[in-house]
Phi, psi and omega in degrees: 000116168235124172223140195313090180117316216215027166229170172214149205274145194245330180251144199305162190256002187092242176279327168197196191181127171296064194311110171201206143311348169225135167213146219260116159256158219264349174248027157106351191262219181215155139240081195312145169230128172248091173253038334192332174255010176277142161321130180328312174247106175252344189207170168214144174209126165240147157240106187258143163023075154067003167237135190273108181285125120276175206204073178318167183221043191055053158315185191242329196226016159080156190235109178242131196241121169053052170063358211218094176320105201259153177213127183073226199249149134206165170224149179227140166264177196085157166339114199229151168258133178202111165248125189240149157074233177258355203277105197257153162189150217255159196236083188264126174298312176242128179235015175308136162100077164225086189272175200293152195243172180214003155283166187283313203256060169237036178270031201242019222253117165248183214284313198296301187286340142329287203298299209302341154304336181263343165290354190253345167295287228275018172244305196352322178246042205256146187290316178233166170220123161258146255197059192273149174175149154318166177295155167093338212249024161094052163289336191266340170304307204281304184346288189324286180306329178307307185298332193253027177210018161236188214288323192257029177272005156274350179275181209257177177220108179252125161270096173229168193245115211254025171275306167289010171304195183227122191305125147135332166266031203249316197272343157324291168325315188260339192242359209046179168204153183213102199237048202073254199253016215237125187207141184228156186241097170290171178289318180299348153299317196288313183292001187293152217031012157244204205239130154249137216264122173256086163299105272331087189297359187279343176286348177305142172322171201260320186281326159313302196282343193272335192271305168329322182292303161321317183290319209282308190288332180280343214041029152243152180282137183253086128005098173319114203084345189281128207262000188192137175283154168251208167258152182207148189236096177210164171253127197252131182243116161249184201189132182200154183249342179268187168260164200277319185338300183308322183300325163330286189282008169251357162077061164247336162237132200298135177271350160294297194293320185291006160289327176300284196316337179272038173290333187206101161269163172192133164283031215308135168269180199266190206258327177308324179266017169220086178311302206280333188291333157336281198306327187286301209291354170288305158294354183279294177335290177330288166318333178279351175268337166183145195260353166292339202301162106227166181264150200288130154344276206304326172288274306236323185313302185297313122018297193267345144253045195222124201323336182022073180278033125280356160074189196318289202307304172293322179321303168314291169320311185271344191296290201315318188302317195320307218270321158006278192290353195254318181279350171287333180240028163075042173222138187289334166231142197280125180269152139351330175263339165300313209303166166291095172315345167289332206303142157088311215266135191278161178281333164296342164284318169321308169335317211266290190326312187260017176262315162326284188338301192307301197310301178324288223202120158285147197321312229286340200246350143318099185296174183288304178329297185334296099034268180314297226291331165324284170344285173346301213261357208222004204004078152071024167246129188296345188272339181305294182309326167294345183277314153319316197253037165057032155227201185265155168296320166305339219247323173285358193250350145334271175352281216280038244199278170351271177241070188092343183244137207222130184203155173280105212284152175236315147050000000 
Protein backbone atom coordinates (compact mmCIF):
# COMPACT_ATOMS: atom_id res chain seq x y z
CA UNK A 1 0.00 0.00 0.00
CA UNK A 2 1.35 3.15 -1.05
CA UNK A 3 0.04 6.72 -0.98
CA UNK A 4 1.81 9.91 -2.08
CA UNK A 5 2.80 11.91 0.87
CA UNK A 6 1.06 10.76 3.91
CA UNK A 7 1.52 6.38 4.17
CA UNK A 8 3.85 3.92 4.33
CA UNK A 9 4.51 0.78 2.75
CA UNK A 10 3.88 -2.34 5.68
CA UNK A 11 5.02 -5.19 3.26
CA UNK A 12 7.83 -6.47 1.79
CA UNK A 13 8.59 -5.80 -2.08
CA UNK A 14 9.89 -9.53 -2.36
CA UNK A 15 13.39 -10.07 -2.93
CA UNK A 16 14.19 -6.67 -4.10
CA UNK A 17 12.71 -3.62 -5.96
CA UNK A 18 13.11 -0.68 -7.97
CA UNK A 19 11.55 2.39 -6.52
CA UNK A 20 10.47 4.91 -9.42
CA UNK A 21 7.32 5.74 -10.96
CA UNK A 22 6.79 2.71 -11.19
CA UNK A 23 8.08 0.09 -8.88
CA UNK A 24 9.46 -2.79 -10.37
CA UNK A 25 9.66 -6.04 -7.85
CA UNK A 26 12.04 -8.71 -7.99
CA UNK A 27 9.02 -11.52 -8.41
CA UNK A 28 7.90 -9.13 -11.35
CA UNK A 29 5.19 -7.47 -10.33
CA UNK A 30 4.62 -3.45 -10.73
CA UNK A 31 3.09 -0.52 -9.02
CA UNK A 32 2.05 2.80 -10.24
CA UNK A 33 2.92 5.79 -8.08
CA UNK A 34 1.75 9.51 -8.93
CA UNK A 35 4.63 10.94 -7.83
CA UNK A 36 5.91 14.00 -10.15
CA UNK A 37 8.45 14.12 -7.79
CA UNK A 38 10.26 10.73 -8.03
CA UNK A 39 12.68 9.63 -10.83
CA UNK A 40 11.69 7.30 -13.47
CA UNK A 41 14.10 4.86 -11.62
CA UNK A 42 14.91 6.60 -8.36
CA UNK A 43 15.84 3.75 -6.14
CA UNK A 44 16.50 0.06 -5.46
CA UNK A 45 15.64 -1.60 -1.80
CA UNK A 46 16.95 -5.12 -0.96
CA UNK A 47 16.61 -7.10 1.77
CA UNK A 48 19.66 -9.73 2.30
CA UNK A 49 20.63 -11.34 5.69
CA UNK A 50 18.68 -9.29 7.86
CA UNK A 51 19.64 -5.93 6.51
CA UNK A 52 17.82 -3.72 4.15
CA UNK A 53 20.37 -2.21 0.77
CA UNK A 54 19.36 0.90 -0.47
CA UNK A 55 20.93 2.15 -3.63
CA UNK A 56 19.98 6.06 -4.55
CA UNK A 57 20.28 5.06 -8.89
CA UNK A 58 21.22 9.28 -9.32
CA UNK A 59 17.83 10.78 -8.57
CA UNK A 60 16.86 14.03 -9.61
CA UNK A 61 15.52 14.77 -5.79
CA UNK A 62 17.62 12.47 -3.80
CA UNK A 63 16.89 9.23 -1.60
CA UNK A 64 16.51 10.01 2.14
CA UNK A 65 16.97 6.54 4.87
CA UNK A 66 16.37 7.24 8.16
CA UNK A 67 15.97 11.34 7.61
CA UNK A 68 19.39 11.38 6.13
CA UNK A 69 20.09 12.21 2.27
CA UNK A 70 22.06 9.20 1.31
CA UNK A 71 24.52 8.71 -1.92
CA UNK A 72 25.20 4.94 -3.47
CA UNK A 73 24.48 2.11 -1.37
CA UNK A 74 23.89 1.67 2.24
CA UNK A 75 22.64 -0.51 4.90
CA UNK A 76 20.42 -0.86 7.76
CA UNK A 77 18.83 -3.42 9.89
CA UNK A 78 15.60 -3.12 11.28
CA UNK A 79 12.97 -1.49 10.75
CA UNK A 80 14.10 1.70 7.78
CA UNK A 81 12.40 5.19 6.77
CA UNK A 82 12.68 5.77 3.32
CA UNK A 83 11.51 8.75 1.80
CA UNK A 84 11.90 9.03 -2.41
CA UNK A 85 9.77 12.01 -3.60
CA UNK A 86 6.73 12.69 -2.10
CA UNK A 87 6.64 9.28 -1.04
CA UNK A 88 7.28 8.23 2.60
CA UNK A 89 7.49 4.03 3.19
CA UNK A 90 8.51 2.30 6.45
CA UNK A 91 10.67 -0.63 5.30
CA UNK A 92 9.42 -3.73 7.60
CA UNK A 93 11.30 -7.21 7.92
CA UNK A 94 7.58 -8.97 9.33
CA UNK A 95 4.60 -6.90 7.95
CA UNK A 96 2.65 -10.07 8.91
CA UNK A 97 -1.18 -9.18 10.46
CA UNK A 98 -3.76 -6.37 9.93
CA UNK A 99 -7.20 -7.54 10.43
CA UNK A 100 -10.05 -5.60 10.00
CA UNK A 101 -10.21 -3.77 13.69
CA UNK A 102 -13.57 -3.22 15.60
CA UNK A 103 -13.14 -0.86 18.07
CA UNK A 104 -13.50 3.03 17.40
CA UNK A 105 -9.90 4.07 17.39
CA UNK A 106 -8.18 0.55 15.91
CA UNK A 107 -8.66 1.69 12.60
CA UNK A 108 -4.95 2.18 13.35
CA UNK A 109 -3.37 -1.61 13.23
CA UNK A 110 0.32 -2.74 12.18
CA UNK A 111 1.71 -5.85 12.27
CA UNK A 112 2.95 -5.26 16.06
CA UNK A 113 0.06 -4.01 17.50
CA UNK A 114 -2.08 -7.00 15.25
CA UNK A 115 -0.46 -9.57 16.91
CA UNK A 116 -1.14 -8.19 20.68
CA UNK A 117 -5.19 -7.66 19.31
CA UNK A 118 -5.32 -11.14 18.26
CA UNK A 119 -3.92 -12.13 22.18
CA UNK A 120 -6.88 -9.98 23.32
CA UNK A 121 -9.63 -11.93 20.86
CA UNK A 122 -8.50 -15.03 21.81
CA UNK A 123 -8.67 -13.76 25.88
CA UNK A 124 -12.21 -12.84 25.34
CA UNK A 125 -13.73 -14.97 27.37
CA UNK A 126 -11.35 -14.85 29.74
CA UNK A 127 -13.05 -13.35 33.28
CA UNK A 128 -10.19 -10.84 33.77
CA UNK A 129 -7.56 -9.40 31.56
CA UNK A 130 -4.46 -7.31 32.56
CA UNK A 131 -3.63 -5.06 30.00
CA UNK A 132 0.41 -3.55 30.67
CA UNK A 133 1.41 -0.86 28.13
CA UNK A 134 2.42 2.91 28.67
CA UNK A 135 0.45 5.81 29.47
CA UNK A 136 -0.59 6.98 25.99
CA UNK A 137 -0.16 3.67 24.15
CA UNK A 138 -4.26 2.43 24.15
CA UNK A 139 -5.11 0.31 27.16
CA UNK A 140 -8.48 1.47 26.93
CA UNK A 141 -9.06 0.84 23.00
CA UNK A 142 -7.85 -2.90 24.19
CA UNK A 143 -10.24 -2.79 27.06
CA UNK A 144 -12.55 -1.98 24.75
CA UNK A 145 -11.86 -4.52 21.53
CA UNK A 146 -11.84 -7.49 25.23
CA UNK A 147 -15.23 -6.04 25.64
CA UNK A 148 -16.71 -6.06 22.20
CA UNK A 149 -15.71 -9.37 21.33
CA UNK A 150 -16.79 -10.89 24.19
CA UNK A 151 -19.42 -12.74 25.92
CA UNK A 152 -20.48 -9.42 27.78
CA UNK A 153 -20.48 -6.71 24.76
CA UNK A 154 -24.02 -6.59 24.80
CA UNK A 155 -23.68 -4.83 28.28
CA UNK A 156 -22.35 -1.35 29.17
CA UNK A 157 -18.31 -0.35 29.64
CA UNK A 158 -17.31 1.41 32.32
CA UNK A 159 -13.86 3.01 32.36
CA UNK A 160 -12.15 4.18 35.60
CA UNK A 161 -9.35 5.59 36.49
CA UNK A 162 -8.20 4.73 39.21
CA UNK A 163 -5.30 7.12 40.27
CA UNK A 164 -8.34 9.65 40.43
CA UNK A 165 -10.21 8.28 42.71
CA UNK A 166 -10.26 10.65 45.65
CA UNK A 167 -8.21 8.53 48.93
CA UNK A 168 -10.99 7.46 51.49
CA UNK A 169 -13.88 7.41 48.93
CA UNK A 170 -12.52 4.70 46.32
CA UNK A 171 -14.44 1.74 47.53
CA UNK A 172 -17.73 3.68 47.70
CA UNK A 173 -16.96 4.84 44.23
CA UNK A 174 -16.35 1.71 42.64
CA UNK A 175 -18.62 -0.59 45.04
CA UNK A 176 -21.56 1.49 46.14
CA UNK A 177 -22.83 1.95 48.74
CA UNK A 178 -25.78 0.81 51.39
CA UNK A 179 -26.07 2.62 54.76
CA UNK A 180 -29.73 3.05 55.98
CA UNK A 181 -31.68 5.21 53.72
CA UNK A 182 -28.62 6.42 51.96
CA UNK A 183 -27.73 4.44 48.91
CA UNK A 184 -25.03 5.22 46.05
CA UNK A 185 -24.43 3.41 42.70
CA UNK A 186 -21.01 2.52 42.38
CA UNK A 187 -19.34 1.78 38.90
CA UNK A 188 -19.21 -2.29 39.09
CA UNK A 189 -23.09 -1.93 39.46
CA UNK A 190 -23.17 0.71 36.46
CA UNK A 191 -20.58 -1.86 34.63
CA UNK A 192 -22.98 -4.95 35.39
CA UNK A 193 -23.27 -7.94 32.29
CA UNK A 194 -20.50 -5.59 30.87
CA UNK A 195 -17.16 -4.92 31.11
CA UNK A 196 -14.96 -2.55 33.60
CA UNK A 197 -11.93 -1.16 32.54
CA UNK A 198 -9.51 -0.27 36.20
CA UNK A 199 -7.01 2.08 34.58
CA UNK A 200 -3.42 1.68 36.86
CA UNK A 201 -4.85 -0.55 39.03
CA UNK A 202 -2.00 -0.12 41.03
CA UNK A 203 -2.99 3.11 42.77
CA UNK A 204 -6.13 1.33 44.50
CA UNK A 205 -6.13 1.29 48.31
CA UNK A 206 -4.80 -1.96 50.32
CA UNK A 207 -8.48 -2.07 51.30
CA UNK A 208 -10.01 -1.77 47.96
CA UNK A 209 -7.78 -4.25 46.35
CA UNK A 210 -8.57 -6.96 49.46
CA UNK A 211 -12.46 -6.14 48.71
CA UNK A 212 -11.61 -6.24 44.66
CA UNK A 213 -10.12 -9.77 45.23
CA UNK A 214 -13.26 -10.96 47.13
CA UNK A 215 -15.37 -9.83 44.06
CA UNK A 216 -13.33 -11.66 41.56
CA UNK A 217 -13.15 -15.15 43.46
CA UNK A 218 -17.02 -15.02 45.04
CA UNK A 219 -18.61 -12.96 41.84
CA UNK A 220 -20.58 -10.88 43.99
CA UNK A 221 -20.71 -7.11 44.43
CA UNK A 222 -20.19 -6.34 48.71
CA UNK A 223 -21.73 -2.78 48.92
CA UNK A 224 -20.51 -0.52 51.69
CA UNK A 225 -22.59 -1.26 54.17
CA UNK A 226 -24.54 -3.80 52.80
CA UNK A 227 -24.63 -7.56 55.47
CA UNK A 228 -24.87 -9.69 52.03
CA UNK A 229 -23.19 -9.62 48.47
CA UNK A 230 -25.44 -10.18 45.55
CA UNK A 231 -23.93 -11.64 42.22
CA UNK A 232 -22.73 -9.80 39.44
CA UNK A 233 -21.59 -11.15 36.37
CA UNK A 234 -19.11 -8.35 34.50
CA UNK A 235 -15.58 -8.87 32.85
CA UNK A 236 -12.93 -7.17 34.47
CA UNK A 237 -9.86 -5.18 32.34
CA UNK A 238 -7.19 -3.89 34.63
CA UNK A 239 -4.68 -1.79 32.90
CA UNK A 240 -1.06 -0.83 34.44
CA UNK A 241 2.28 0.87 32.66
CA UNK A 242 4.69 -0.71 35.45
CA UNK A 243 5.07 -4.28 35.79
CA UNK A 244 2.96 -5.16 38.60
CA UNK A 245 5.49 -7.93 39.88
CA UNK A 246 7.55 -5.12 41.38
CA UNK A 247 4.45 -3.99 42.85
CA UNK A 248 4.09 -7.41 44.51
CA UNK A 249 7.34 -7.57 45.69
CA UNK A 250 7.49 -4.09 47.41
CA UNK A 251 4.20 -5.29 48.99
CA UNK A 252 2.10 -2.09 47.65
CA UNK A 253 0.06 -5.15 45.52
CA UNK A 254 -1.85 -7.77 47.25
CA UNK A 255 -0.38 -10.83 45.34
CA UNK A 256 -3.55 -13.33 45.29
CA UNK A 257 -5.11 -10.70 43.68
CA UNK A 258 -2.47 -9.99 41.00
CA UNK A 259 -2.73 -14.45 40.39
CA UNK A 260 -6.44 -13.25 39.50
CA UNK A 261 -5.92 -10.14 37.37
CA UNK A 262 -2.76 -12.26 35.12
CA UNK A 263 -5.20 -15.34 34.06
CA UNK A 264 -4.41 -13.52 30.13
CA UNK A 265 -1.56 -10.84 30.25
CA UNK A 266 -0.95 -8.67 26.76
CA UNK A 267 1.75 -6.40 26.38
CA UNK A 268 0.58 -3.57 24.07
CA UNK A 269 3.79 -2.17 22.23
CA UNK A 270 4.43 1.41 22.62
CA UNK A 271 3.86 3.75 19.64
CA UNK A 272 7.71 4.06 18.61
CA UNK A 273 7.73 0.38 17.59
CA UNK A 274 4.81 0.82 15.47
CA UNK A 275 6.49 2.86 12.55
CA UNK A 276 3.74 2.17 10.08
CA UNK A 277 0.53 2.47 12.29
CA UNK A 278 2.95 6.19 13.00
CA UNK A 279 2.21 7.24 9.37
CA UNK A 280 -1.68 6.16 9.09
CA UNK A 281 -2.44 7.99 12.23
CA UNK A 282 -0.34 11.47 11.17
CA UNK A 283 -2.71 11.18 8.53
CA UNK A 284 -5.89 10.28 9.91
CA UNK A 285 -5.15 13.74 12.47
CA UNK A 286 -4.75 15.70 9.64
CA UNK A 287 -7.81 14.89 7.87
CA UNK A 288 -9.64 15.37 11.20
CA UNK A 289 -8.88 18.87 11.47
CA UNK A 290 -9.77 19.50 7.82
CA UNK A 291 -10.47 17.33 4.97
CA UNK A 292 -9.01 18.98 2.60
CA UNK A 293 -4.84 18.94 4.53
CA UNK A 294 -2.67 16.78 3.67
CA UNK A 295 0.74 16.10 5.29
CA UNK A 296 3.89 16.76 3.60
CA UNK A 297 6.48 13.74 3.32
CA UNK A 298 9.22 15.23 5.12
CA UNK A 299 6.31 15.50 8.31
CA UNK A 300 4.91 12.30 8.15
CA UNK A 301 8.83 11.48 8.27
CA UNK A 302 10.06 13.17 10.88
CA UNK A 303 6.96 11.94 12.68
CA UNK A 304 7.61 7.98 12.17
CA UNK A 305 11.10 8.63 13.25
CA UNK A 306 10.80 10.18 16.21
CA UNK A 307 9.90 8.20 19.76
CA UNK A 308 6.90 9.71 21.18
CA UNK A 309 7.05 8.81 24.85
CA UNK A 310 3.80 10.25 25.43
CA UNK A 311 2.31 7.20 22.65
CA UNK A 312 -1.06 7.52 20.88
CA UNK A 313 -1.96 10.62 22.89
CA UNK A 314 0.86 13.24 22.12
CA UNK A 315 0.71 12.43 18.55
CA UNK A 316 -2.60 13.39 18.34
CA UNK A 317 -1.77 16.59 20.09
CA UNK A 318 0.78 17.66 18.29
CA UNK A 319 -0.18 16.56 14.73
CA UNK A 320 -3.43 18.16 15.31
CA UNK A 321 -1.75 21.63 16.89
CA UNK A 322 0.57 21.58 13.32
CA UNK A 323 -2.50 21.32 10.87
CA UNK A 324 -3.90 24.27 13.11
CA UNK A 325 -1.37 26.05 12.01
CA UNK A 326 -1.50 25.44 8.66
CA UNK A 327 -4.99 26.15 8.39
CA UNK A 328 -4.23 29.39 10.07
CA UNK A 329 -2.12 30.56 6.89
CA UNK A 330 -4.53 29.06 4.50
CA UNK A 331 -2.77 26.34 3.32
CA UNK A 332 -3.94 22.69 2.33
CA UNK A 333 -0.76 20.96 3.48
CA UNK A 334 0.98 20.81 7.00
CA UNK A 335 4.75 20.99 6.73
CA UNK A 336 7.12 20.00 8.70
CA UNK A 337 8.04 23.10 10.13
CA UNK A 338 4.60 23.34 11.74
CA UNK A 339 5.12 20.51 13.93
CA UNK A 340 6.74 21.45 17.50
CA UNK A 341 10.36 21.05 17.22
CA UNK A 342 9.85 19.44 21.03
CA UNK A 343 7.20 16.94 19.66
CA UNK A 344 8.04 13.26 19.59
CA UNK A 345 11.11 14.01 21.28
CA UNK A 346 12.70 12.20 24.94
CA UNK A 347 14.38 15.08 26.92
CA UNK A 348 17.75 13.96 26.17
CA UNK A 349 17.13 14.25 22.35
CA UNK A 350 15.97 17.63 22.96
CA UNK A 351 19.21 17.99 24.52
CA UNK A 352 21.33 16.50 21.70
CA UNK A 353 19.12 18.45 19.31
CA UNK A 354 19.98 22.07 20.64
CA UNK A 355 23.54 21.06 21.17
CA UNK A 356 23.56 20.12 17.04
CA UNK A 357 21.64 23.23 16.53
CA UNK A 358 24.44 25.64 18.21
CA UNK A 359 27.22 23.67 16.12
CA UNK A 360 25.22 24.44 12.79
CA UNK A 361 24.39 28.05 13.44
CA UNK A 362 25.76 30.03 16.13
CA UNK A 363 23.31 32.45 18.35
CA UNK A 364 25.62 35.36 16.67
CA UNK A 365 24.80 34.24 13.12
CA UNK A 366 20.70 34.09 13.62
CA UNK A 367 18.96 36.18 11.31
CA UNK A 368 15.94 38.31 12.39
CA UNK A 369 13.25 35.97 10.39
CA UNK A 370 15.09 32.83 12.09
CA UNK A 371 14.37 34.96 15.53
CA UNK A 372 10.65 35.69 14.39
CA UNK A 373 9.75 32.61 13.34
CA UNK A 374 10.70 31.25 16.96
CA UNK A 375 8.98 33.72 18.62
CA UNK A 376 5.50 32.57 16.23
CA UNK A 377 6.00 29.23 16.80
CA UNK A 378 6.44 29.49 20.40
CA UNK A 379 3.85 32.66 20.86
CA UNK A 380 6.30 35.09 22.38
CA UNK A 381 7.30 32.74 25.47
CA UNK A 382 11.20 33.10 25.39
CA UNK A 383 12.24 30.11 27.19
CA UNK A 384 10.10 28.05 24.43
CA UNK A 385 11.68 29.94 21.72
CA UNK A 386 15.46 29.81 22.84
CA UNK A 387 14.64 26.54 23.05
CA UNK A 388 13.57 25.89 19.35
CA UNK A 389 16.10 27.57 18.24
CA UNK A 390 19.03 25.68 20.62
CA UNK A 391 20.22 28.46 22.63
CA UNK A 392 20.05 29.97 26.10
CA UNK A 393 17.31 32.50 26.84
CA UNK A 394 20.18 35.47 27.82
CA UNK A 395 21.49 34.59 24.26
CA UNK A 396 18.04 35.17 22.68
CA UNK A 397 17.21 38.42 24.22
CA UNK A 398 20.70 39.68 22.55
CA UNK A 399 18.99 38.80 19.28
CA UNK A 400 16.48 40.66 19.28
CA UNK A 401 18.20 43.47 21.34
CA UNK A 402 20.31 43.17 17.66
CA UNK A 403 17.70 43.22 15.74
CA UNK A 404 15.35 45.02 16.94
CA UNK A 405 12.34 42.98 18.09
CA UNK A 406 10.34 44.16 21.06
CA UNK A 407 7.67 42.08 22.61
CA UNK A 408 5.73 41.50 25.57
CA UNK A 409 7.58 38.41 27.06
CA UNK A 410 3.69 36.49 27.92
CA UNK A 411 5.84 33.91 29.81
Amino acid sequence: MVARGTEAVARGFGASAVLGRTIKSGSGATHEIADDRMSREHARVQYERGHWVITDLDSRNGTYVNTQRITGEVRRRGDTILRVGHSVFVLLADATGHPTPLADDTDVVGPELARAYAAIRRAAASPTLLVNAEPGAGKEVAARLYHATGPHRAGPFVAVSCPSLPEGVAERLLFGANKGIVESIGHFQMARGGTIFLDEVTALEATVQTKLLRLIERRKLEPVGARTGTPIDVGIVAGAHAELRLAVADGSFDAALYERLTNVVVQLPPLRDRRVDIARLVQREVTAVAANLLPHAKLVEACVARPWPGNVRELRTAVRTAALAAVAQHRDIVRFEDLDPAAGLTAGALAETAVERRKDTPPADLDRAAVEAALARANNVIHLAARILGIHRTELYQLMDKHGIVFTDES
